[in-house]
Backbone as CSV, one residue per row, in Angstrom:
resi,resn,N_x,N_y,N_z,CA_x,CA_y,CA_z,C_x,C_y,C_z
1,UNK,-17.857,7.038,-16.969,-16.526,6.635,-16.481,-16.321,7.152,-15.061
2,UNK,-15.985,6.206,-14.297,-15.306,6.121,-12.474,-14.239,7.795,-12.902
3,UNK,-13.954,8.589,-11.640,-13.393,9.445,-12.164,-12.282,8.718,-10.621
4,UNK,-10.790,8.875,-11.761,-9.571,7.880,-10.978,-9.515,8.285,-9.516
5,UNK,-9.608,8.872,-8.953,-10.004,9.934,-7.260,-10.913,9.269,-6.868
6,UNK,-12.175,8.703,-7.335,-13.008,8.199,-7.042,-13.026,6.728,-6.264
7,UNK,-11.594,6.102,-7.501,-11.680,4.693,-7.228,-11.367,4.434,-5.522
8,UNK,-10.754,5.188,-4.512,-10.104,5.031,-3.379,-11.316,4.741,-2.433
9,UNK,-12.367,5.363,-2.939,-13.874,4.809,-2.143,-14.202,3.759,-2.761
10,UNK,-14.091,3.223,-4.167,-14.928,2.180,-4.683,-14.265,0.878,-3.668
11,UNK,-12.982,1.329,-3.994,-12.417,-0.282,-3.636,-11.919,-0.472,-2.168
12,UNK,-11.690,0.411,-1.486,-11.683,0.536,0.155,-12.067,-0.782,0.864
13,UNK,-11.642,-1.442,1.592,-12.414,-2.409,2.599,-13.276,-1.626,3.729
14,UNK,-14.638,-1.396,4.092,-14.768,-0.570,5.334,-14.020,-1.145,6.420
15,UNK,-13.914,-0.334,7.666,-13.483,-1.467,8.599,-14.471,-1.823,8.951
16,UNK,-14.556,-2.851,9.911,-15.477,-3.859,10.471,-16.422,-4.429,9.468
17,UNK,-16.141,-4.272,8.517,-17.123,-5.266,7.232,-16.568,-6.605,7.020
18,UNK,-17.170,-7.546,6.970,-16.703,-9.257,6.343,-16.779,-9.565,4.977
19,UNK,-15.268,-9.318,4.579,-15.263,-9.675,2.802,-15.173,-10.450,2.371
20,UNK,-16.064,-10.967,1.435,-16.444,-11.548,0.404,-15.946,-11.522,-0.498
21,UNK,-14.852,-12.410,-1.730,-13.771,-11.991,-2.427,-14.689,-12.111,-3.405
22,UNK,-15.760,-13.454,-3.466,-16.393,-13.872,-4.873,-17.288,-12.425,-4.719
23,UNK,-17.168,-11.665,-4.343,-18.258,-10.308,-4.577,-17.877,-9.096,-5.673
24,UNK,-16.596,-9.255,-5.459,-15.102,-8.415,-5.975,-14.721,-8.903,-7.019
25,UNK,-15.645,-8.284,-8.726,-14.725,-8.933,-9.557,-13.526,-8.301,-9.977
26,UNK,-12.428,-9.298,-9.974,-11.054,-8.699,-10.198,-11.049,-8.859,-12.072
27,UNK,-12.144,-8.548,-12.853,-12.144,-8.071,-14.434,-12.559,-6.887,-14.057
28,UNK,-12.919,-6.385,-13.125,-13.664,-4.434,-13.023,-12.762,-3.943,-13.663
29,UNK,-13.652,-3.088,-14.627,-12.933,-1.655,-15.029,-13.588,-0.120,-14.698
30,UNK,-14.784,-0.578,-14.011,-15.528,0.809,-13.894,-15.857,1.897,-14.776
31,UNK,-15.904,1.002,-16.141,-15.897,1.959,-17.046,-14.320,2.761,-18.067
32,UNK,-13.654,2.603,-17.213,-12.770,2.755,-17.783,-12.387,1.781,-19.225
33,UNK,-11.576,1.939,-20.180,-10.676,1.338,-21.025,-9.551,1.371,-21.097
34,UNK,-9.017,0.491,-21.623,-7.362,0.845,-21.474,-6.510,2.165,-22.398
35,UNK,-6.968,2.530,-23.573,-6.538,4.077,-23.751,-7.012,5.133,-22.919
36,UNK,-8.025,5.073,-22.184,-8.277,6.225,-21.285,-7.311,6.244,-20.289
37,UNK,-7.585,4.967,-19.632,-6.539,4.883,-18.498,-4.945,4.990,-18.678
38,UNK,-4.660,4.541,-19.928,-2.818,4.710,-20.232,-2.885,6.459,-19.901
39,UNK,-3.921,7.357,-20.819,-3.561,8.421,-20.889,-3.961,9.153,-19.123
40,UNK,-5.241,8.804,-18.562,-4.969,9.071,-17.298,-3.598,8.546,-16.352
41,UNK,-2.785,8.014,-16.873,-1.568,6.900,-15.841,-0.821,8.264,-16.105
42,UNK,-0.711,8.797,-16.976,0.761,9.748,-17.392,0.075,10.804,-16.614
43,UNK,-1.306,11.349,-15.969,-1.474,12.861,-15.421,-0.914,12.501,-13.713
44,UNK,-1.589,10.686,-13.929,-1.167,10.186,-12.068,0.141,9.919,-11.673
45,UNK,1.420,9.794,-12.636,2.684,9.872,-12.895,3.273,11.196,-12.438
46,UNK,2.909,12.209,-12.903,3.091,13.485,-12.829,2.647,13.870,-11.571
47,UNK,1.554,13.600,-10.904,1.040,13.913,-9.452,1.836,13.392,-8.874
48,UNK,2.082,11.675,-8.726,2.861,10.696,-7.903,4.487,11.898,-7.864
49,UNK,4.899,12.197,-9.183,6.309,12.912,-8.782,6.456,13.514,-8.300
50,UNK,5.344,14.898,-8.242,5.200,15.907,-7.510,4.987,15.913,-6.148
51,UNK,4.034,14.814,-5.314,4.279,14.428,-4.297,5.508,14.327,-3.469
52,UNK,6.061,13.359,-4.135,7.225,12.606,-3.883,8.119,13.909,-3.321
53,UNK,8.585,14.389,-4.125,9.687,15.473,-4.178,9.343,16.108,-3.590
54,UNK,7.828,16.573,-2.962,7.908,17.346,-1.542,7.978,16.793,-0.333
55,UNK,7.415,15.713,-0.391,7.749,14.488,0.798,9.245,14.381,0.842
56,UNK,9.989,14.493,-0.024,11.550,14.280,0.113,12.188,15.527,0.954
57,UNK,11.429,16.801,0.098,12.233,17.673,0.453,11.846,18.401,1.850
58,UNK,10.408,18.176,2.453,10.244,18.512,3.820,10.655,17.725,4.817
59,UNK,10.790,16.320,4.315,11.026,15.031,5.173,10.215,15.277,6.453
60,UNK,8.941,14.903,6.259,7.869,15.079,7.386,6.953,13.856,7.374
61,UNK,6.772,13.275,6.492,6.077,12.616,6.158,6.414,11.269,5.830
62,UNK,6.244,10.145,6.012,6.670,8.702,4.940,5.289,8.355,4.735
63,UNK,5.611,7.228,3.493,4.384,5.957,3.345,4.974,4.920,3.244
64,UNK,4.334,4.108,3.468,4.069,2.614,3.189,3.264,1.632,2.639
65,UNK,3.771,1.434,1.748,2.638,0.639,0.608,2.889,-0.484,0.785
66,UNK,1.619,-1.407,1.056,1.932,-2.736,1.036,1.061,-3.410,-0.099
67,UNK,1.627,-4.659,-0.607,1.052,-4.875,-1.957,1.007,-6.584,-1.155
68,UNK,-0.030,-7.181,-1.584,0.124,-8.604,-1.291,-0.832,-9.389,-2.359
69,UNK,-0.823,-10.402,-2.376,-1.800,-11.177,-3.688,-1.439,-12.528,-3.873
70,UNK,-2.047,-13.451,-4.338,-1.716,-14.999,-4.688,-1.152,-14.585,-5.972
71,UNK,-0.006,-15.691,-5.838,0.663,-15.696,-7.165,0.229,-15.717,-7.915
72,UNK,1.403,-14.886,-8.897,1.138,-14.520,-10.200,0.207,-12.894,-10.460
73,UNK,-0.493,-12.704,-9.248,-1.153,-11.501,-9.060,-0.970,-9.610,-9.770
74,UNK,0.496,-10.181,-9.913,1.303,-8.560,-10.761,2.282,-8.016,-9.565
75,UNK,2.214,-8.498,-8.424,3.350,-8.019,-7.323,4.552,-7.120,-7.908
76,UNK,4.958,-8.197,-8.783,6.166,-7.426,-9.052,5.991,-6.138,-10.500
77,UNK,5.176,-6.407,-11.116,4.825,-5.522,-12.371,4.234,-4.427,-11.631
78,UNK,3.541,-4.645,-10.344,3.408,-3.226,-9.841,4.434,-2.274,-9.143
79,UNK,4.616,-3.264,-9.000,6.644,-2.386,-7.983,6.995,-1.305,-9.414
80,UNK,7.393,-2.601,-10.582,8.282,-1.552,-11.443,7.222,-0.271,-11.632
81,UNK,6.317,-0.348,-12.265,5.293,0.329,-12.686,5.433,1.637,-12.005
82,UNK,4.882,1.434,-10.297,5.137,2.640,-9.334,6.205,3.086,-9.111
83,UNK,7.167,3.113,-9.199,8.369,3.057,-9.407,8.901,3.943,-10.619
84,UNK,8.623,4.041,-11.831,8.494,4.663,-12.563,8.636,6.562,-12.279
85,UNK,7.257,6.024,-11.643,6.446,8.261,-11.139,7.968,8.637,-9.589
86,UNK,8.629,7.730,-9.154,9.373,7.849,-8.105,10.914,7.891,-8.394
87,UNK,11.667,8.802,-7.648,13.187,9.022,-7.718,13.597,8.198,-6.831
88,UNK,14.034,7.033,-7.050,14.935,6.014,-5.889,15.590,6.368,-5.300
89,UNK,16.268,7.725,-5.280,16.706,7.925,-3.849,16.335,8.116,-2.330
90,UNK,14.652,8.357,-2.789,13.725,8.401,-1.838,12.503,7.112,-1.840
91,UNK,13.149,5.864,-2.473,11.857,5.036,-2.131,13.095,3.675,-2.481
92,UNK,12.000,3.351,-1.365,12.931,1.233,-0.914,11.469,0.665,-1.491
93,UNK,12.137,-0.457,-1.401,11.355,-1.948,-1.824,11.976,-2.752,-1.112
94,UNK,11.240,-3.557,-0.253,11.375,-5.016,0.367,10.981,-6.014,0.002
95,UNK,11.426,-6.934,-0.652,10.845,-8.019,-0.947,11.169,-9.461,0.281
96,UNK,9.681,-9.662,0.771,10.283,-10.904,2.275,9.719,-11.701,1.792
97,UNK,10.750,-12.702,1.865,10.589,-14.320,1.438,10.657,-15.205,2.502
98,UNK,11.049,-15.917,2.529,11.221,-16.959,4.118,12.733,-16.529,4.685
99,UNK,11.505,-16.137,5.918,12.499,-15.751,6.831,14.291,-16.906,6.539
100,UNK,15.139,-15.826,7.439,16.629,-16.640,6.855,16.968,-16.710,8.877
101,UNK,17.762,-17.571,8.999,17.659,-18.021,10.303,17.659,-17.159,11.342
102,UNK,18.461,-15.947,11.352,18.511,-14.866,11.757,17.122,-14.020,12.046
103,UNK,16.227,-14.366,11.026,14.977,-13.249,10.849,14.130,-14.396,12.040
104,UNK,14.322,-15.410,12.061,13.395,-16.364,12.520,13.752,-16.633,14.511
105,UNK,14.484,-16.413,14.505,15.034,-15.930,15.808,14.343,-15.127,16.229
106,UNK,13.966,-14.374,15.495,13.117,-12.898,16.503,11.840,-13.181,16.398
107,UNK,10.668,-12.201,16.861,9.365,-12.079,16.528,9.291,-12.119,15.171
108,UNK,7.658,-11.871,14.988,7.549,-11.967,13.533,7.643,-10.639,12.438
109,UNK,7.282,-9.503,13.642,7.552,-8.388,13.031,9.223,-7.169,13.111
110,UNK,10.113,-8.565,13.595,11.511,-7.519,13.979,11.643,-7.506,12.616
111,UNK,11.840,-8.367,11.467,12.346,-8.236,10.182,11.603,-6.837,9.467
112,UNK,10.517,-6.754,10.094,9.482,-5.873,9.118,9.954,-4.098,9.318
113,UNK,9.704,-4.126,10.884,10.069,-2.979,11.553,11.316,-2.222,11.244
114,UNK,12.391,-2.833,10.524,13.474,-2.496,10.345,13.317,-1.933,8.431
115,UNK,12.597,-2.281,7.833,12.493,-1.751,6.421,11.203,-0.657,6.234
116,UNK,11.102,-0.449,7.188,9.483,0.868,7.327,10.618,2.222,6.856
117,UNK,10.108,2.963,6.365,10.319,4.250,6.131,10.747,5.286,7.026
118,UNK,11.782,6.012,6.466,12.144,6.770,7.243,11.544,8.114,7.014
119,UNK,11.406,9.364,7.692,11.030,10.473,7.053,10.701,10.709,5.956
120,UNK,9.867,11.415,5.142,10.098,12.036,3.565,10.254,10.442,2.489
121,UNK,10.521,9.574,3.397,10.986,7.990,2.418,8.744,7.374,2.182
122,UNK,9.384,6.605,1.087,8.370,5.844,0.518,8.839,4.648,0.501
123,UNK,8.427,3.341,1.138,8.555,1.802,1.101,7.500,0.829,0.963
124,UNK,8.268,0.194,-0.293,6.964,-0.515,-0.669,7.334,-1.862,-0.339
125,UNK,6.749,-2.634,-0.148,6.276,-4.247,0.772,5.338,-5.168,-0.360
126,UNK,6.806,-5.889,-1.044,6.546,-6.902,-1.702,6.155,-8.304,-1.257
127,UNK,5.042,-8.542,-0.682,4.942,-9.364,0.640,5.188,-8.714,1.988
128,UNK,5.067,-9.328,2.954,4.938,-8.444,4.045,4.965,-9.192,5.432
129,UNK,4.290,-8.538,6.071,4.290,-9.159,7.309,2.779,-9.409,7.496
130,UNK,1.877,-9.598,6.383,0.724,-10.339,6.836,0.979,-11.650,5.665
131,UNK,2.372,-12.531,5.742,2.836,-13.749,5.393,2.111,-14.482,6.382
132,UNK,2.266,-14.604,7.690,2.226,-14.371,8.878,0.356,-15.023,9.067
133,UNK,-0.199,-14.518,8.270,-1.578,-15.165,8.332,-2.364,-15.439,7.177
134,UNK,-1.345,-15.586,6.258,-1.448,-16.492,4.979,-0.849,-17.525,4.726
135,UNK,0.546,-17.511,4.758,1.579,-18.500,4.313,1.557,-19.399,5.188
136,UNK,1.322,-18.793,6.653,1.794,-19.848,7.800,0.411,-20.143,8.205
137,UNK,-0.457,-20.181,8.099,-2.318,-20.296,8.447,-2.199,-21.540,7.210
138,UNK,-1.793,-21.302,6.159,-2.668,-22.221,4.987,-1.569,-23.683,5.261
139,UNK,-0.152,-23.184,5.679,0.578,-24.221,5.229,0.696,-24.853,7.189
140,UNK,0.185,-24.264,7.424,-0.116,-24.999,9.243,1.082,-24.998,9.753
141,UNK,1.713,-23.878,9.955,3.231,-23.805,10.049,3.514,-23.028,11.653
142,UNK,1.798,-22.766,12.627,1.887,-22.397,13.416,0.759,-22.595,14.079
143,UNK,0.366,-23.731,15.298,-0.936,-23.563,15.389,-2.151,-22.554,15.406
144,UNK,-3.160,-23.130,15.352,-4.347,-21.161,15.189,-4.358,-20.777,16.492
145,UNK,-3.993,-21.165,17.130,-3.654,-20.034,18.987,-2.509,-19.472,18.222
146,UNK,-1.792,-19.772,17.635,-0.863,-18.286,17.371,-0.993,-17.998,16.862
147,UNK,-0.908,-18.182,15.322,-1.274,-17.618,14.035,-2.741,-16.555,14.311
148,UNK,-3.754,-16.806,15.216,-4.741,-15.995,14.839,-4.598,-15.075,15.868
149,UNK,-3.904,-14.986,16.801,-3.379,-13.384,17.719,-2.642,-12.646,16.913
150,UNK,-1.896,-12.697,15.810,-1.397,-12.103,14.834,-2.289,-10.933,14.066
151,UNK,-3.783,-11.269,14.226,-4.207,-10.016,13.733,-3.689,-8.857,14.714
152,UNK,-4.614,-9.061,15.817,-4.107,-7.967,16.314,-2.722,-7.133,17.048
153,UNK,-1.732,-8.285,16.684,-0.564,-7.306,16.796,0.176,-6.722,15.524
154,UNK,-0.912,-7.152,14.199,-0.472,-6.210,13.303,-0.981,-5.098,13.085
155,UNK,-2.536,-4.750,13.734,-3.411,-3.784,13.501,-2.311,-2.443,14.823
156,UNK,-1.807,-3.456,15.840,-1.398,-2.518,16.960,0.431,-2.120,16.271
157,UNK,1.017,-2.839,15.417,2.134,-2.484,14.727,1.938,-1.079,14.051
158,UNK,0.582,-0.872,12.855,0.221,-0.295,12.093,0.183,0.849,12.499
159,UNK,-1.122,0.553,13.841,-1.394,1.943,14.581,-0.515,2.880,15.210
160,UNK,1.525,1.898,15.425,1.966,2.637,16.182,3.132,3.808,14.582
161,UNK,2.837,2.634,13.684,3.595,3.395,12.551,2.846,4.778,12.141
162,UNK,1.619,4.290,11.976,0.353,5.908,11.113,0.931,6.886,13.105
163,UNK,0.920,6.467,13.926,1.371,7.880,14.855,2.267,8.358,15.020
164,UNK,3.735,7.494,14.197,4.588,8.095,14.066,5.129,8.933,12.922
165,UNK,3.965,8.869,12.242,3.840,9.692,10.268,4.403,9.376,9.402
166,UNK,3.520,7.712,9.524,3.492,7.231,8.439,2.533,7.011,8.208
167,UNK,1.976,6.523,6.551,0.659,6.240,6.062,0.951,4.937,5.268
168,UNK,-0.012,4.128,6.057,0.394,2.815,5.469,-1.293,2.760,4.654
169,UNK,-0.284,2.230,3.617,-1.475,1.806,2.419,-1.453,0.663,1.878
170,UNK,-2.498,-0.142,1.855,-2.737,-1.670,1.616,-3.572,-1.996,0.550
171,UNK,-2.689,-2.865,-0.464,-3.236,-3.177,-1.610,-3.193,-4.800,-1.610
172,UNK,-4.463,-5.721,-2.193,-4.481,-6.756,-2.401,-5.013,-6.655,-3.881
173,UNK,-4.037,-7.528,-4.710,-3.821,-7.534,-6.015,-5.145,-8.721,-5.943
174,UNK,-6.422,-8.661,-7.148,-7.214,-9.271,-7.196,-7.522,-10.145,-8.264
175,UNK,-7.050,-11.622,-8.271,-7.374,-12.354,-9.743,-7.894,-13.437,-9.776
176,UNK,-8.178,-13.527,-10.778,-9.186,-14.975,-11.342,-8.744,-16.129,-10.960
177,UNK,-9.210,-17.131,-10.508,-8.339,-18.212,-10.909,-7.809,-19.232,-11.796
178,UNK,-8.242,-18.595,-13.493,-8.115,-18.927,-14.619,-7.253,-18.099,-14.849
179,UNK,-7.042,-16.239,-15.142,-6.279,-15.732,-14.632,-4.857,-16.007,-14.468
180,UNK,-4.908,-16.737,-13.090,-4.039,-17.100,-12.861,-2.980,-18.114,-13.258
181,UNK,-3.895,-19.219,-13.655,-3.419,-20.157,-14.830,-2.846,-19.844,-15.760
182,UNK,-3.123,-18.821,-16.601,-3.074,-18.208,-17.212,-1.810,-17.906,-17.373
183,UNK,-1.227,-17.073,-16.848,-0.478,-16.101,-16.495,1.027,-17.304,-15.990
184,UNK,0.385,-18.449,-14.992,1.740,-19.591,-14.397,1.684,-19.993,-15.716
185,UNK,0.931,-20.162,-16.953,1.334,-20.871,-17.857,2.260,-20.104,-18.961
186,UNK,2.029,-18.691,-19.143,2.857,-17.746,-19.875,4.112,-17.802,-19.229
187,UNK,4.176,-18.096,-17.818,5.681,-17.749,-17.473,6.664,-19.209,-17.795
188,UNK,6.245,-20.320,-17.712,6.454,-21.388,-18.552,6.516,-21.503,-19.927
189,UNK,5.905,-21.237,-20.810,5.876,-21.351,-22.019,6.955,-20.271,-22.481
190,UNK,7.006,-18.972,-21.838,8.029,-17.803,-22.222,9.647,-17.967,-21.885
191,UNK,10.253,-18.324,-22.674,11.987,-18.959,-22.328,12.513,-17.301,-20.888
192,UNK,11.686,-16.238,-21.400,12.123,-15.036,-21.068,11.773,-14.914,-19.676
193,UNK,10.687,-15.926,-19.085,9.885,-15.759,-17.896,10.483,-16.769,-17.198
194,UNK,10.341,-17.809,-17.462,10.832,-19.221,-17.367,11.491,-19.378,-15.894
195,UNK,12.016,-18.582,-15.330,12.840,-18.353,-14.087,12.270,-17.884,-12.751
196,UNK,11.052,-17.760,-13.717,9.785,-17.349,-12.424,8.992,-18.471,-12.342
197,UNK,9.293,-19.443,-13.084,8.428,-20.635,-12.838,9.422,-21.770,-12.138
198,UNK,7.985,-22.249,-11.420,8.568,-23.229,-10.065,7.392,-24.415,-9.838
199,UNK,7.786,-25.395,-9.767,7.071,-26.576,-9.962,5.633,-26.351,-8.426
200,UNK,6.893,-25.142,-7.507,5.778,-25.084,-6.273,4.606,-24.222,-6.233
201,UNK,4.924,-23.947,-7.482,3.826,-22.552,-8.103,2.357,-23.720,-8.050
202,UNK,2.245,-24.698,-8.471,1.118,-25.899,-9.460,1.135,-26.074,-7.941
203,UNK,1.868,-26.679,-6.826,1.175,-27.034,-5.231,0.356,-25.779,-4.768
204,UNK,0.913,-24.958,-4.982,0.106,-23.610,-4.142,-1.020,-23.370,-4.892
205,UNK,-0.928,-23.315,-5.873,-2.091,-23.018,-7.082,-3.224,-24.642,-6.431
206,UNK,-3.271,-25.587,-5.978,-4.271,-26.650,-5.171,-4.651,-26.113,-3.916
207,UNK,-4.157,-25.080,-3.408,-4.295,-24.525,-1.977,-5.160,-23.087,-2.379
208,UNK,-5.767,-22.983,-3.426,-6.307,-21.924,-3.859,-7.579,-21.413,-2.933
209,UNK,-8.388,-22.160,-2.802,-9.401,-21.728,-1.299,-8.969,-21.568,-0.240
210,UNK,-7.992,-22.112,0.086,-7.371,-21.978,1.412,-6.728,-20.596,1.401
211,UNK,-6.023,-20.485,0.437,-5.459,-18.880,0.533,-6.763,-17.727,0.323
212,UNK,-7.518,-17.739,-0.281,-8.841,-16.929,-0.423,-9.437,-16.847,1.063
213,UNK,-9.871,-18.147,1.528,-10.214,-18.251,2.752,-9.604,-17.093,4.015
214,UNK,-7.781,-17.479,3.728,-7.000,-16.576,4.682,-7.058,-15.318,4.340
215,UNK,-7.122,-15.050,3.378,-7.046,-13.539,2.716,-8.518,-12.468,2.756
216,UNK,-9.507,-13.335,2.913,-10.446,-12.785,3.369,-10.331,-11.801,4.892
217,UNK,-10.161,-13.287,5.823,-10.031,-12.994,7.029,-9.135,-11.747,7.299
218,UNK,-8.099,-11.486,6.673,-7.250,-10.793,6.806,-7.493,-9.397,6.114
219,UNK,-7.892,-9.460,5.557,-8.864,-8.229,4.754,-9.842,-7.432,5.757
220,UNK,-10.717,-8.246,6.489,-11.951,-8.328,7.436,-11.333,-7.719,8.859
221,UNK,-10.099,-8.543,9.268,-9.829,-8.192,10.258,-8.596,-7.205,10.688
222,UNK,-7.782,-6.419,9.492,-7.096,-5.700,9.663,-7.390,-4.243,8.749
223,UNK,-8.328,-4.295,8.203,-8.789,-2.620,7.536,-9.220,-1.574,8.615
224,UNK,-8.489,-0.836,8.970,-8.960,-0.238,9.476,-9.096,1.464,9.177
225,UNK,-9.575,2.194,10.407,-9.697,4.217,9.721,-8.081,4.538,9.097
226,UNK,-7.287,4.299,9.697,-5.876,4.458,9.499,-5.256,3.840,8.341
227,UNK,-5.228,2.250,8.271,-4.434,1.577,7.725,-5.526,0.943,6.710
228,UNK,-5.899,0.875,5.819,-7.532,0.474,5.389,-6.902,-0.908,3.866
229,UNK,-7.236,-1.338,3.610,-7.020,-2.445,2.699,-7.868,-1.615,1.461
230,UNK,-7.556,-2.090,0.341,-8.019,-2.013,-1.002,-8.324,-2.779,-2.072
231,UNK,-9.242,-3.294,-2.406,-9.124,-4.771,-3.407,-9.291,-4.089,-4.803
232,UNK,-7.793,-4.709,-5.601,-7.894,-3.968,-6.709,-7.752,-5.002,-7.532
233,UNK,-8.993,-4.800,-8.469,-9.324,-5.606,-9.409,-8.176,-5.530,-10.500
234,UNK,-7.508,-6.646,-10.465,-5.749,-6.871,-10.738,-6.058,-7.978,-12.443
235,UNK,-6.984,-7.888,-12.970,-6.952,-9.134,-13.947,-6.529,-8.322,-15.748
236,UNK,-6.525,-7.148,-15.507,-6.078,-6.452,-16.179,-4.535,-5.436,-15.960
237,UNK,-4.062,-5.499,-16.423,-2.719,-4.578,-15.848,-2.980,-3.020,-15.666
238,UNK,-3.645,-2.719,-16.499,-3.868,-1.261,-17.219,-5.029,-1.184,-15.923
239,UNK,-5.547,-1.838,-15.568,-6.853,-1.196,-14.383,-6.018,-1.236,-13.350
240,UNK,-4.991,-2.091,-12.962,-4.204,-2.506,-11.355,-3.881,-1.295,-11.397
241,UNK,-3.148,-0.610,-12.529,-1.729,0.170,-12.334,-2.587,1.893,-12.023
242,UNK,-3.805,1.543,-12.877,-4.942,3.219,-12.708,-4.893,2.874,-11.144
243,UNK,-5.373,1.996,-10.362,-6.368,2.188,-8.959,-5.207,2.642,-8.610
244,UNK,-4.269,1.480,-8.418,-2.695,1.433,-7.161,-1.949,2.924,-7.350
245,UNK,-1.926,3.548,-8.638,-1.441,4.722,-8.520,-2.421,5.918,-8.183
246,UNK,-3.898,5.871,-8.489,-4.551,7.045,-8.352,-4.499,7.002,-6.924
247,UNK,-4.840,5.809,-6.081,-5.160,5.552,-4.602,-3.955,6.073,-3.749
248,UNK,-2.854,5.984,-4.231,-1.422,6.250,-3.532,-1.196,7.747,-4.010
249,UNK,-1.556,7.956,-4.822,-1.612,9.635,-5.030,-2.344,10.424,-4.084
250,UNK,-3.762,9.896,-4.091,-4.746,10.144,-2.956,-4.298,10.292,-1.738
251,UNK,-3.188,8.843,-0.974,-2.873,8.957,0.459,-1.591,9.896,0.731
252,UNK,-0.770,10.421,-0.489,-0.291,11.001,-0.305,-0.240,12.319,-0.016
253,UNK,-1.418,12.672,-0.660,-1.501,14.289,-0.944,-2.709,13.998,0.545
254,UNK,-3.021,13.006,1.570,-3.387,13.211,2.877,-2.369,14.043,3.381
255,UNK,-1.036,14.064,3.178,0.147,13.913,4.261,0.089,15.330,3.910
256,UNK,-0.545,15.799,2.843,-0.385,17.779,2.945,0.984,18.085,2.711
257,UNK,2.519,16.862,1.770,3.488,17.891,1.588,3.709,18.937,0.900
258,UNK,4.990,19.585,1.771,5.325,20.673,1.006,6.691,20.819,1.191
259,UNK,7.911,21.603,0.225,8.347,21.907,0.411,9.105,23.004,1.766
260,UNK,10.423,23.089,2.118,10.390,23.478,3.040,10.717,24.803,3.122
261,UNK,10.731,25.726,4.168,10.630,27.028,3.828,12.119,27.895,3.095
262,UNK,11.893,28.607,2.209,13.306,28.786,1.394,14.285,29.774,2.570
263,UNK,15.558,29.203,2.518,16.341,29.733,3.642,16.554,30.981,3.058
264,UNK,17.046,32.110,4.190,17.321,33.696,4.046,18.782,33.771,3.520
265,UNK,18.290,34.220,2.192,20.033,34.223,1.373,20.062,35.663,0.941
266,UNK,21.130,35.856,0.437,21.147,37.332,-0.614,20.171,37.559,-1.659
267,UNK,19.924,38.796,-2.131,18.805,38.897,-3.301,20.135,38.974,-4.118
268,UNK,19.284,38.622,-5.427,20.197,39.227,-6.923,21.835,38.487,-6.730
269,UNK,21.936,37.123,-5.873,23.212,36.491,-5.810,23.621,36.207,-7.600
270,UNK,24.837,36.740,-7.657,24.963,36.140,-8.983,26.287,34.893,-8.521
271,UNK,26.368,33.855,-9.162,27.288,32.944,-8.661,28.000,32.312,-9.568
272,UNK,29.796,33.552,-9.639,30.460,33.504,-10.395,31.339,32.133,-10.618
């Protein structure tokens, strides 16, 4: 068995490597099973809190987790999930959908720049601002003279966030494309899901190479020492939720928090 610390090298993008998605199966378990891993989730729960609460309480530090994936991928089952090991008073969630007229007025990254983390904060990026060379690349919504200078003013966005202390961490949720079927067909058939299904789900689901295609590129051309991508074999829940939390445990405990130094009070205060 992968020991969960481990996985942050397995699944890493190097930088300057060209990825290959059909290389990456998103059924990996590395050995793992799903009772090992439930019972490893509750020790990475307990780390994730402990983190947290010193990142809160030194406020020195933020992260940024970005999660991205073709539908149906677990986007949102990973939010709640991580979410869980975290006290919401110290962690946002953004979820960006199409821009609203206001957002579209500006560059592509004013909407983004404004939900990044503040000190000691944790924000996670339900979608993101590499829409930008997926959504708008596949659906031709910007010619490729623009759309493809977009790498590098997200790699130069990134670089200016990790120097201002933050740690941005990048997850691409990884699935089948049966999988996926799969999964658009449970949310249909389930009266309970039903509200997540959208007739535009079955168009995008025909654009399936095309988004692989973009998502490669984007993998390839934005991992870098700082900001590094992760392909997490997403076709299981119980494996997404081991990597995405052991890996974010990992970048956290980079940031070295700690609590802050205890202020000079009275000894033996009793406080009637």
């Amino acid at each position: 068995m992968t020991d969960a610390a481990k996985l942050r090298d397995l699944l890493r993008v190097k930088p300057g490597s060209r990825v290959k998605l059909s290389d990456h199966d998103p059924a990996a378990t590395f050995g793992w099973n799903k009772e090992a891993a439930v019972t490893e989730m509750t020790k990475v729960d307990t780390r994730l809190t402990d983190l947290q609460d010193k990142m809160w309480a030194g406020a020195k530090g933020s992260v940024l987790v970005v999660l991205q994936g073709i539908d149906a991928s677990g986007k949102d089952g990973t939010v709640s999930r991580v979410l869980t090991a975290f006290n919401p008073q110290g962690c946002t969630v953004a979820p960006f959908k199409v821009p609203t007229a206001e957002e579209a007025a500006h560059d592509f990254l004013w909407r983004i720049h404004k939900r990044t983390p503040g000190k000691g904060e944790i924000a996670i990026f339900n979608r993101s601002h590499y829409e930008q060379v997926l959504v708008v690349r596949v659906h031709k919504l910007e010619p490729r003279s623009v759309w493809s200078r977009h790498y590098d003013q997200i790699n130069e966005f990134e670089e200016l966030l990790t120097e201002s202390g933050t740690k941005v961490v990048k997850f691409f949720l990884h699935i089948s494309k049966d999988e996926q079927r799969q999964r658009i067909q449970d949310r249909y058939d389930d009266p309970k899901k039903r509200w997540k299904f959208s007739m535009g789900d079955l168009a995008e689901r025909k654009l399936w190479d095309d988004y692989m295609a973009a998502y490669q590129d984007a993998l390839s051309r934005t991992s870098t020492d700082k900001s590094p991508w992760y392909v997490i074999p997403a076709n299981r829940n119980w494996m997404r939720n081991l990597a995405v939390g052991s890996i974010l445990a990992e970048a956290m405990a980079d940031l070295k928090p700690a609590y802050p130094p205890e202020p000079d009070l009275p000894k033996n205060l009793v406080i009637s």
